[in-house]
C-alpha positions, 0 to 999 in steps of 0.5 A: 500031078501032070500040069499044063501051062499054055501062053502066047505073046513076045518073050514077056508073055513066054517067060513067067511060064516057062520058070512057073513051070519049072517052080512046079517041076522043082517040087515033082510035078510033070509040067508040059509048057506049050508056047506061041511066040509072035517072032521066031524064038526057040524055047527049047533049052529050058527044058533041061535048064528048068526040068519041064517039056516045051512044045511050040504052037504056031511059032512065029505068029507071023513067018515074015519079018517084013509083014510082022513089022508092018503091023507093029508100024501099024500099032505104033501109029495108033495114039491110043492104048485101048486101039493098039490093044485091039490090033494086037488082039485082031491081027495077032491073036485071034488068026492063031485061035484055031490051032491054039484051041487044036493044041489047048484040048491036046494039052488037056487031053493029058493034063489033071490041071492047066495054067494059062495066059489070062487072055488064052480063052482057047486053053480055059474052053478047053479045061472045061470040054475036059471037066478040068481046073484052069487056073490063069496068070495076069502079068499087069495089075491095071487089067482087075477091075477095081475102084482103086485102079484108072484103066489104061487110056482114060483120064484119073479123075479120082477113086469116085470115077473109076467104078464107071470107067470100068463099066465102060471098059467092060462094055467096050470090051465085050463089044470088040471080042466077046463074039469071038469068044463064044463063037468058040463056046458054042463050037465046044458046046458050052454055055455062052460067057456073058462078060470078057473079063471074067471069060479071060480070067479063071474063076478058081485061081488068077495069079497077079505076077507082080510085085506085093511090094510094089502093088499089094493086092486091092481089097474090092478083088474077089478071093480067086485074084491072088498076087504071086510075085514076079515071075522072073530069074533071081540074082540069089536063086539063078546066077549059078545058071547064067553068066555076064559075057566075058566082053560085058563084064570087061566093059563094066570094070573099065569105067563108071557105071554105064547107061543099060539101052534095050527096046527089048522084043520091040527092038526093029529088026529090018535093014532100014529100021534097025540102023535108025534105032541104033542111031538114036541110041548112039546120038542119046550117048553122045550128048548125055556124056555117058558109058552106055550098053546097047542091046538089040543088033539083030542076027549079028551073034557078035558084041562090038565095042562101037568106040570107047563108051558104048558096048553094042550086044546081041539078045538074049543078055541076062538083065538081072545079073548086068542091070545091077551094075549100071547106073540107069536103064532105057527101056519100052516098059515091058512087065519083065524089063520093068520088074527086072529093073526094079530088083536091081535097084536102078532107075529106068527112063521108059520109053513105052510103046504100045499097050501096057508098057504105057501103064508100067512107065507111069507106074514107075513114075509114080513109084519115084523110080523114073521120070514121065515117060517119053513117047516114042513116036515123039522120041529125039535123041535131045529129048532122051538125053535129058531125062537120062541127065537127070535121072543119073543125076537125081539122089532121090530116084536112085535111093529109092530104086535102091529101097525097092531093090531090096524088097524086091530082092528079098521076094520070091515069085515062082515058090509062091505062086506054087504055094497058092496053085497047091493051096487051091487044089486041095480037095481037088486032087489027092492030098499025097500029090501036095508036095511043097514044104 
């Protein structure tokens, strides 16, 4: 079967597909993956690793470093999780729409199935211009409306409440976008979608890429919201394909566990931003007393040994063969540092930034495997210090990081997620193409 997948965002946003699409290769489908990627990365070398075709749309979103930037310092200043998800969403998003569409119906055009980002409303107008099934992947399980779950940005005030903040978060939503979205409906000559959420989401099959053992899937979900599992690289199925730097693995054996530092895709890359960034993070090492890795010298391509208890590398670092070995990790809170921390089995002090990292850090929390979260417009190295103190020192967060690791660990995402694409195509296409054990 010939299956497109289509996504948009940072590495977070791009990665999940990328290995879905290479699950799906795996059992002999042809897999194109088209990705938009807000920074300049180069996707690329996954096709030979994964066996699948890669096509980059509009990559980066914004060519200029300087005004990419601008609009994060934007979206930092904004308090509110709801506010920084609208500028995202206006200042990212919705200027690519037009050329993702061009390349969603080109996608479609040679496609029997496509599979999008929840949000990718071009890929699902284009399914249906083509009379063909789309089926969407959601990264956060905070964005189903249930009465289990508080949507992001409004106060928990029991079960009994939640049902009408969701209203109010559907109503608030539909205000904001659903212009949008049927401005393209009634470009491609479709019926105008009367809802956002449903309009973001496929009606067939919505993959929830999170963990069954951390958030198994709510009883009030309709049939088509099913969770997969994270969408990630495994230390038991990938290791053979990756490798610890030399310099990272010598680090590691010359000392104690060290303290793993990354603000990941939200890591600044300008001149003055940059050496502030790294600031912070040296002073934190200093007075937490601790051996630390940093990630995030931009453009540099050199590791530098900053003096004996602190390791400064370039990206990319494959997390889930190093976390293993350190003691805790600092991060923003994005879905795949977050779910990457956890099947290593360490705890994490979460430093969220905008949107649903908010969400993951109080996730974590209340999984037992980090402290509150430490917002990072009022982020000292004092402040930081103390709760990674703390956290290394707690028995607690790190047995239970340890419990959660082997659940994790025992998970197998990407194989399952085929396993229910294939389980919803039947009767759809014929039943030789069905090839999963």
């Amino acid at each position: 079967m010939r299956i497109g997948i289509q996504t948009w965002g940072s590495e977070g946003d791009i990665r999940p597909f990328l290995i879905l699409g290479g699950a799906l290769s795996k059992v002999g489908h042809t897999v194109t993956v088209v990705v938009t990627d807000l920074d300049d990365r180069d996707y690329s070398s996954y096709e030979e690793r994964l066996g699948i075709q890669v096509r980059h749309v509009m990559t980066p979103v914004i060519s200029s470093p300087t005004e990419l930037e601008r609009i994060g310092e934007l979206i930092l200043r904004e308090n509110h999780p709801a506010r920084q998800g609208k500028l995202i969403i206006e200042q990212l998003f919705l200027p690519t729409v037009p050329e993702l569409y061009n390349a969603a119906l080109e996608l479609c055009s040679g496609s029997d199935l496509v599979i999008g980002h929840f949000m990718h409303y071009p890929l699902r107008i284009a399914a249906e211009v083509y009379s063909i099934p789309e089926f969407s992947v959601t990264l956060a399980h905070n964005l189903i409306p249930s009465r289990y779950i508080v949507p992001t940005g409004v106060p928990d005030l029991g079960r009994w409440a939640n049902p009408a903040w969701w209203w109010l978060v559907k109503k608030l939503l539909n205000q904001m976008f659903l212009a949008e979205v049927n401005g393209l409906r009634q470009q491609a000559g479709l019926p105008l979608a009367k809802d956002l959420v449903t309009a973001w989401q496929s009606s067939r099959l919505n993959l929830v890429a999170v963990s069954s053992s951390i958030f198994p899937r709510q009883p009030d979900w309709t049939t088509e919201h099913q969770v997969c599992g994270f969408l990630g690289f495994s230390q038991a199925r990938d290791r053979d394909k990756d490798s610890i730097p030399r310099v990272v693995e010598d680090f590691l054996a010359e000392g104690a566990p060290p303290l793993f530092m990354t603000f990941g895709s939200l890591t600044p890359k300008s001149d003055q931003a940059w050496p502030q960034t790294l600031e912070l993070f040296v002073d934190t090492v200093r007075r937490a007393g601790c051996r630390a890795i940093i990630q995030g010298w931009p453009d540099s391509g050199v590791n530098v040994l900053l003096n004996d208890r602190i390791l400064l590398c370039p990206p990319p670092l494959p997390h889930y063969l190093i976390f293993p070995h350190c003691a805790a990790v600092v991060h923003h809170g994005g879905a795949g540092t977050t779910h990457s921390t956890l099947a290593a089995g360490v705890p994490s002090i979460v430093v969220p930034h905008v949107a649903d990292q908010f969400f993951w850090g109080k996730e974590l929390k209340r999984l037992g495997v980090a402290p509150q979260p430490l917002l990072r417009k009022k982020l000292t190295a004092a402040r930081l210090a103390r709760r990674i103190q703390a956290t290394m020192d707690s028995l607690a967060m790190g047995d239970r990081a340890a419990q959660l690791g082997q659940l994790l660990r025992y998970e197998n995402g990407p194989v399952d997620s085929v396993r229910l694409i294939q389980g919803a195509m039947e009767g759809l296409v014929p039943q030789e193409n069905l090839t999963l054990n």
